[in-house]
C-alpha positions in Angstrom: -53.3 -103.0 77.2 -50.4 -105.7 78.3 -48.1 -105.0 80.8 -44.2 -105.1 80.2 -44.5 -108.5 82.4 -47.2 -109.8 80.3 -45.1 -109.3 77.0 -42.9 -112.1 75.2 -41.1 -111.5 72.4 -43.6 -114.2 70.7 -46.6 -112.3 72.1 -45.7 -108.5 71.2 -45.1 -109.7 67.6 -48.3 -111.8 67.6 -50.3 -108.4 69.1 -48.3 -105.6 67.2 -46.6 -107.6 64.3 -42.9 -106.8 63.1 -42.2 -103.7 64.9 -39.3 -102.4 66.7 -39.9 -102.9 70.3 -36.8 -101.0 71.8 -39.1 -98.4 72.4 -42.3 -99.9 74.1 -39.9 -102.0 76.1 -37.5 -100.4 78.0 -35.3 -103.1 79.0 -34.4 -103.2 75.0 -32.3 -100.9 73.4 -31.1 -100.3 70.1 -27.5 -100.7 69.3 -26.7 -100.9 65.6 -30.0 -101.3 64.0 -30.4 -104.8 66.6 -32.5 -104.9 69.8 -30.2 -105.3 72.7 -31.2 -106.7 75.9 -28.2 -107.3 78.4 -25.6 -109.4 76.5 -28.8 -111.0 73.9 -29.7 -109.2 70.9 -33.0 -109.2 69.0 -33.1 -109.7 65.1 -34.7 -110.3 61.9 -32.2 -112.7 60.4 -34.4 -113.6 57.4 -37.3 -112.5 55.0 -39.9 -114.9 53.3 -39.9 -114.8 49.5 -37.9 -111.8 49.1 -34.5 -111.7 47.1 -31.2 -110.9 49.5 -28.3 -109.5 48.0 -27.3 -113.1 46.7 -30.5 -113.0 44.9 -31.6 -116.1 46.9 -35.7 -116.2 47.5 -36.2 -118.4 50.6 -40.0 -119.4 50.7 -42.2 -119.3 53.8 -42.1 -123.0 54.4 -38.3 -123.2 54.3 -37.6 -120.2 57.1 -40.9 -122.3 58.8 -38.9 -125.7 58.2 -35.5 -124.0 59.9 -37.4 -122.8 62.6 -38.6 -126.5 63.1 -35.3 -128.1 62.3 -34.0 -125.7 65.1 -36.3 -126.9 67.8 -34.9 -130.4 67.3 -31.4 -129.0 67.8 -30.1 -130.5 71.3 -27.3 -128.7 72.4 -27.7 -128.1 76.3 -26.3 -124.9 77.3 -25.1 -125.1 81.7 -27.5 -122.9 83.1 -30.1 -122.5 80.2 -33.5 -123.7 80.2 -33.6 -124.2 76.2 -31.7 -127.2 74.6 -31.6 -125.3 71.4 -28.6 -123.6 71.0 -26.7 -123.1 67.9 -23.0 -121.7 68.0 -21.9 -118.9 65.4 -19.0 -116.8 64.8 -17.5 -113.8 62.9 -17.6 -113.6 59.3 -18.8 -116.4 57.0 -17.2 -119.5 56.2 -17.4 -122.6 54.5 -16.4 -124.8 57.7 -18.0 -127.1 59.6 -18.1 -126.9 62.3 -17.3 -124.3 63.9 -13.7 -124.3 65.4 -13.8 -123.6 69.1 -11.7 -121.1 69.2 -14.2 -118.8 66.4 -16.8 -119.3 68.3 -18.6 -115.6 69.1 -22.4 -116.0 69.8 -24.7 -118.5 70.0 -28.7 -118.8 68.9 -30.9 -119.0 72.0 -34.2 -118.7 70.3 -35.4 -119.0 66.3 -39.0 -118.6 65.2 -40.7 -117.7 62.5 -43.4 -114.1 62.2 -44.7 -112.1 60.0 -42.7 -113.7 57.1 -39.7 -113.2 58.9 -37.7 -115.5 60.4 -36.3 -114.0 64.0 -33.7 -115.0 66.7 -32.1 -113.9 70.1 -28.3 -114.0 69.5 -25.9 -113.8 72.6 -22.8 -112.7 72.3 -20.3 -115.1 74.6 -17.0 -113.7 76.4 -15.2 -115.7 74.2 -12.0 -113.7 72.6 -14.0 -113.8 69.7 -17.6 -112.5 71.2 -14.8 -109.8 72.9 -14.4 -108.6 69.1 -18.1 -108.8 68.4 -19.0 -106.7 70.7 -16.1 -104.4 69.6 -17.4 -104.5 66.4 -21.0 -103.5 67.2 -20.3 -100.5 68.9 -17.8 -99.3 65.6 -20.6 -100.5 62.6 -23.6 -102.1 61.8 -24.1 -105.9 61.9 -26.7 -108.5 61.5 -27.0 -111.9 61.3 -27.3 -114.4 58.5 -27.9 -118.0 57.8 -25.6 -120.4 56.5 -26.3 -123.7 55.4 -26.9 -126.3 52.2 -29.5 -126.9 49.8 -29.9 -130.1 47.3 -29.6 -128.3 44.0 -31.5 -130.8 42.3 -34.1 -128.5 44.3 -32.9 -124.9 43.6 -34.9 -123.3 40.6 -34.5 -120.1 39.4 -37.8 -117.8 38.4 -38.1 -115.6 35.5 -36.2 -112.5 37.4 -32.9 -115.3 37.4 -33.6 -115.5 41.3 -32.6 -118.5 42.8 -35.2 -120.3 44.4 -34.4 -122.5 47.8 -37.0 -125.0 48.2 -34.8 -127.9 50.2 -32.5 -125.8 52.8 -30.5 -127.4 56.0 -29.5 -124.8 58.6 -26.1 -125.1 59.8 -25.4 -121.9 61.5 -26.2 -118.0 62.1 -22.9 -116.0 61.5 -22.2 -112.3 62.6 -21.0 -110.4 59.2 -20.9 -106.6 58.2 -24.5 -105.4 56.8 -21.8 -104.1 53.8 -21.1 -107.7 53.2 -24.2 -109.7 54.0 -26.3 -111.0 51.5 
């Protein structure tokens, strides 16, 4: 049996699989249906070939390709190790980037396990990571893409799900689960 040293995020899941670890590991908690570790939360932010509520199907590959795409990212973050980071913020939007002052959290880890595609979200003390925080103590949140695909490579199957085959990651945005697709 591993010790709570000897456990990564990336290990557990590769021993146990897509399990809620708040309560193996007791520096995790739950808050809101999302792992909470200090200031970082733990989430599923995607699953493979599975409709959301926008009846989008994102295949494997793609939420493998993101995860890729996302190790390419440089962003240095003062005082991090990882060179990864991707900024998000409240709600979702259709701009580009992000304005400063929206900012709320930011991705310090993305991989992809158990055809699931995962990430450690911290929320900043920005004003608007002050109102996350608010908000995840009053209702339940979680975390979705948002991005672009070429639609000369989005199909639809015989259920009139839209198929992503080609999809660019721009950001992870904090929305209500009543409103997340």
């Amino acid at each position: 049996m591993l010790s709570n040293e000897d456990i990564t995020r990336r290990s557990f899941l590769g021993v146990c699989g897509a399990v809620v670890i708040a309560p193996i590991l007791p520096e995790f908690k739950h808050s809101n249906g999302l792992c909470r570790r200090q200031s970082s939360y733990f989430c599923c932010i995607a699953s493979a070939d599975v409709p959301n509520k926008n009846n989008h199907v994102y295949s494997k590959e793609v939420l493998q390709k993101i995860c890729e795409d996302f190790k390419k990212r440089t962003m240095p973050l003062p005082g991090s190790a990882s060179n990864n980071v991707m900024c998000g913020q409240i709600g979702m939007t259709t701009d580009a980037p992000i304005p400063l002052q929206n900012i709320s959290h930011i991705v310090l880890d993305l991989w992809f396990n158990y055809n699931k595609l995962w990430a450690v979200i911290k929320i900043l003390n920005t004003p608007q990571g002050r109102i996350l925080r608010k908000i995840l103590c009053e209702e339940r949140i979680v975390f979705r893409t948002y991005g672009t695909c070429d639609d000369n490579q989005t199909f639809y199957n015989k259920n009139r799900e839209v198929i992503i085959k080609n999809y660019k990651l721009i950001n992870i945005h904090a929305v209500r689960a009543s409103e997340a697709a």
